[in-house]
VEXMAR-558134 format. One record per residue: residue in three letters; x, y, z of N, C-alpha, C in turn. Coordinates in steps of 0.001 Angstrom, whole numbers, plus 500000, padded with zeros to 6 digits. Example, Ala and Ser with C-alpha at 12.3 -4.5 7.8 and 13.67 -1.06 7.14 Angstrom:
% VEXMAR-558134
ALA513190494310507800512300495500507800513200496700507800 SER512850497750507080513670498940507140512900500030507870 
This chain:
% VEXMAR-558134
UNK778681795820394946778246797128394489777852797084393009 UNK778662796339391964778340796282390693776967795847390449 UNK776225794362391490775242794467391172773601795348391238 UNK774423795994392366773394796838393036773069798082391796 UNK774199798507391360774420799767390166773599798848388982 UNK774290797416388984772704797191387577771741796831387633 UNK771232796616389158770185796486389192769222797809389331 UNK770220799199389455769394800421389383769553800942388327 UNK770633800537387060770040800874385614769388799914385236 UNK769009798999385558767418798289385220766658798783385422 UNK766535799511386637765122800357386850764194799057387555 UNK764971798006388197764142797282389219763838797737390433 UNK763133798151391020763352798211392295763322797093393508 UNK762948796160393201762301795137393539764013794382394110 UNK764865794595392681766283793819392839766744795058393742 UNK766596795899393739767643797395394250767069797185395539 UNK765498796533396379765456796218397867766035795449398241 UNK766492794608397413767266793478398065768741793848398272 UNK769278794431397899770872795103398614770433795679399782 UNK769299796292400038769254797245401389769315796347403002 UNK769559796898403608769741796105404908768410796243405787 UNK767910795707406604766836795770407067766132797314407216 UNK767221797615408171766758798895408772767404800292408124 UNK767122799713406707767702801418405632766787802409405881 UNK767602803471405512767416804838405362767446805547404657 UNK766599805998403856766679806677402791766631808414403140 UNK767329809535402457767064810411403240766847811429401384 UNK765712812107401871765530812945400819766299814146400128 UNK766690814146398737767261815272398633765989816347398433 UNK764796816226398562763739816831398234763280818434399310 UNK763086817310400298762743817862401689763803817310402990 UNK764255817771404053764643817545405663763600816962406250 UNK762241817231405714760781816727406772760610815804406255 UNK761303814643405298760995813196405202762063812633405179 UNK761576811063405243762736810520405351761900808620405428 UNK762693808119404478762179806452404221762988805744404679 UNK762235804883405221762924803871405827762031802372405650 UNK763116801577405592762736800410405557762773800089403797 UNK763043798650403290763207798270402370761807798680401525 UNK760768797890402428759033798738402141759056799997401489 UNK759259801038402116758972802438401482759704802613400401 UNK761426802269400456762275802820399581762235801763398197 UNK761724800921397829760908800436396620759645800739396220 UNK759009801370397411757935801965396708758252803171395713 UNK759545804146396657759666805192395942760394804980394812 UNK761020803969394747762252803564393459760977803038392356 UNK760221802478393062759146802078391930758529803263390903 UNK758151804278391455757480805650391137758548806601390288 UNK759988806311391057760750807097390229761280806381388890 UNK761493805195389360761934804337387901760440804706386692 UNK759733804269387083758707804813385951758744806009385250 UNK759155806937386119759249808315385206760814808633384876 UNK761569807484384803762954808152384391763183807187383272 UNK763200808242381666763678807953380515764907807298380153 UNK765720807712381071767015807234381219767954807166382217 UNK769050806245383256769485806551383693771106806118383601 UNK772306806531384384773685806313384319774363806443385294 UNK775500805680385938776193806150386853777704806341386078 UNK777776807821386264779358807628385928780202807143386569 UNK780374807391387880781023806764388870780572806654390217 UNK781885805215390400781551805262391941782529805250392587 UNK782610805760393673784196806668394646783816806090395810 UNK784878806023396634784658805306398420785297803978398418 UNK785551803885399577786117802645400191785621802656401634 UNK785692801514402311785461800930403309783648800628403985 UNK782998801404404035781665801328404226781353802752403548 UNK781623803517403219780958804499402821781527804252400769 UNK780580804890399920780150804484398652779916806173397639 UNK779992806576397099779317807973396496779354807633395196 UNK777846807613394427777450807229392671777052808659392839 UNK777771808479391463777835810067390414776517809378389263 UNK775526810112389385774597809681388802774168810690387234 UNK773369810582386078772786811149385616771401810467385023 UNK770518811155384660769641810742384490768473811426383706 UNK767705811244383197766628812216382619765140811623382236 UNK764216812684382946763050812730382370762568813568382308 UNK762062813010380345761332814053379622763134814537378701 UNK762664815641378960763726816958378593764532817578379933 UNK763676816744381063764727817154382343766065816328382138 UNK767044816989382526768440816239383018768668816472384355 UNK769115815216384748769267815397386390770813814860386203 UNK771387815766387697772713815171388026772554814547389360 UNK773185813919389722772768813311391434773779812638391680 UNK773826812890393314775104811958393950774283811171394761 UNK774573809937394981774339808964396104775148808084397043 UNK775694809149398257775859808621399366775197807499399913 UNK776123806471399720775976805011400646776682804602401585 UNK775930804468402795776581803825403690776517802025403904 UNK777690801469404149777559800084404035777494799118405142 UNK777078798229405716777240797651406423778370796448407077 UNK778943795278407216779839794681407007779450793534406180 UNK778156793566405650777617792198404508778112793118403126 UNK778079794278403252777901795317401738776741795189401768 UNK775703795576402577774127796061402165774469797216402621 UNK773238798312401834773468799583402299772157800062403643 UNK773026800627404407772244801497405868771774801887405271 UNK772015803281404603771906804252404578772149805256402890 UNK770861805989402749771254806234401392770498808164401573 UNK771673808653400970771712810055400879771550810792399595 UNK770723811210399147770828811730398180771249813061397584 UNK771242813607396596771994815078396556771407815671394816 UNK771103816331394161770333816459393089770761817794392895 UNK771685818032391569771871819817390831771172820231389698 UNK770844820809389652770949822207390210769515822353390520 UNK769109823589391243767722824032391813767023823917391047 UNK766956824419389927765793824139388733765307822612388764 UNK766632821741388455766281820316388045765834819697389323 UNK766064819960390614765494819463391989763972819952391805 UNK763751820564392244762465821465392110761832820866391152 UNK761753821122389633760954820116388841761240818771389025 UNK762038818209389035761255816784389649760370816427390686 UNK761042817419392235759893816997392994758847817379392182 UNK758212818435391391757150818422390698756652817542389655 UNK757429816514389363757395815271388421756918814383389262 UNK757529813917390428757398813044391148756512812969392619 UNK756173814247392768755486814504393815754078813514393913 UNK753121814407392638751875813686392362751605812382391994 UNK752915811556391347752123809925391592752617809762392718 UNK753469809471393545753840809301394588753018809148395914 UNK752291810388395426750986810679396509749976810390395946 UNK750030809902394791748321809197394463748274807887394514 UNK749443807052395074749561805734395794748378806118396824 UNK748332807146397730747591807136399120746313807629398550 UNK746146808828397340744772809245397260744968810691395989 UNK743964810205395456744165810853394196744089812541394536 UNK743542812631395659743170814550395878744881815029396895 UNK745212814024397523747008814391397899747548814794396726 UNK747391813837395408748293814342394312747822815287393402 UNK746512815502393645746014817023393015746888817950393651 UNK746380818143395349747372818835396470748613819388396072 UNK749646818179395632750749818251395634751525818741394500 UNK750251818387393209750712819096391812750354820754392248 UNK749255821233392586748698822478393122750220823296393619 UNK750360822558394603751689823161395604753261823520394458 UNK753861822193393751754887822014393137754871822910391631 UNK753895822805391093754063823412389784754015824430389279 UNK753394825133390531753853826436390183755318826990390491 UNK755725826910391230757100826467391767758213826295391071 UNK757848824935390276758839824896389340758840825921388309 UNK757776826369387997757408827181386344758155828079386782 UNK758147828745388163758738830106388209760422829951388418 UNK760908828569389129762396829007389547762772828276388106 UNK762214827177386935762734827327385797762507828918385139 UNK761797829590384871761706830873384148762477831967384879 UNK762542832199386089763511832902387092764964832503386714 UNK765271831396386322766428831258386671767378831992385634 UNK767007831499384351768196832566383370768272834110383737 UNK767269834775384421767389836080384561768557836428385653 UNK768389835561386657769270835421387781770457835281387573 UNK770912834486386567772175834171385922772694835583385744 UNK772132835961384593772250837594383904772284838439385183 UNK771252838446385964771431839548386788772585839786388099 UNK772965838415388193774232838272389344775221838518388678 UNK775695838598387162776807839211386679778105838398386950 UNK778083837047387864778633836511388170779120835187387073 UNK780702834629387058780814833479386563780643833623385034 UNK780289832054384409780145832497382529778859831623382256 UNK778101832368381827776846831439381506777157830419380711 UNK776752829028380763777186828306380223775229827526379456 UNK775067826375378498774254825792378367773466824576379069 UNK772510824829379825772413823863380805772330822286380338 UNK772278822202379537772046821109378693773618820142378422 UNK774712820634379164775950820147379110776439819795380699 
C-alpha cells in the first residue's frame, strides 16, 4: 500500500496502473452513469487529473484485510478538495476496486467542471466545449448559492471553507 500512496503523490499514473489488478474498477464520485474499468481507462483518467492537481496528500489510511480507505486532500488552483478512497484488495494487494467520495458539493461540482473538458478533449475538442457548456455554469451557481444557503438554513455554525 505504501507504494501505491507514493506513487499517487507522484502524480504517476503510469506507476499507480501497475498496483491495479486486471479487471479494476473505478467508480465515479462524479456521476452513477460512469464507471472505468480496466487499468487502460483508469490511467488515462489519473493522467488528466494528475495534471490539474497543484497538490496532493493522504492523511490517512484505515482498513485491514482486503478493504483500504485514503483520507485524501488535495488542490487545484484555489480549489481544495477532500476525498476518500475506498479500496478493495485482492489476495496479491492489487486493488479490484476503487471508490471514490469528494466534500463538499461545491468542491465536487467544480472539479467535475475542471476536469470534465480535458478529459473529453482526449476524444474531441467540441465534447469538451459540450462539457465546459454543461459544467460551468453549474459550478458558478452552486459556488455563489452556497454561502446564502448556509445563512438561510439557520442551521449549525458557519465555519471558513478554507479549513
Amino acid at each position: 500500500m505504501e507504494e501505491l500512496v507514493e506513487a499517487m503523490m507522484r502524480k504517476d499514473a503510469a506507476a499507480v496502473a501497475s498496483f491495479l489488478a486486471e479487471g479494476v474498477v473505478l467508480r465515479s464520485p462524479i456521476s452513477r452513469r460512469i464507471v472505468f474499468r480496466g487499468r487502460d481507462q483508469i490511467r488515462e483518467l489519473f493522467e488528466v487529473v494528475y495534471d490539474l492537481l497543484d497538490t496532493a496528500h493522504v492523511d490517512a489510511i484505515v482498513g485491514e484485510g482486503d478493504t483500504r480507505v485514503l483520507l485524501l486532500r488535495a488542490s487545484v488552483g484555489r480549489l481544495l478538495i477532500d476525498e476518500a478512497m475506498a479500496l478493495r484488495l485482492d489476495d496479491r494487494g492489487r486493488v479490484t476496486e476503487m471508490k471514490l467520495y469528494v466534500r463538499a458539493m461545491p468542491q465536487l461540482v467544480t472539479f467535475a467542471a475542471i476536469l470534465g473538458p480535458p478529459l473529453a478533449a482526449r476524444r474531441s475538442r467540441a465534447r469538451a466545449i459540450a462539457l465546459k457548456a454543461l459544467f460551468a455554469p453549474l459550478a458558478l451557481f452552486v459556488n455563489a448559492g452556497e454561502p446564502l444557503g448556509v445563512r438561510l438554513s439557520g442551521a449549525g455554525e458557519p465555519v471558513d471553507p478554507r479549513t
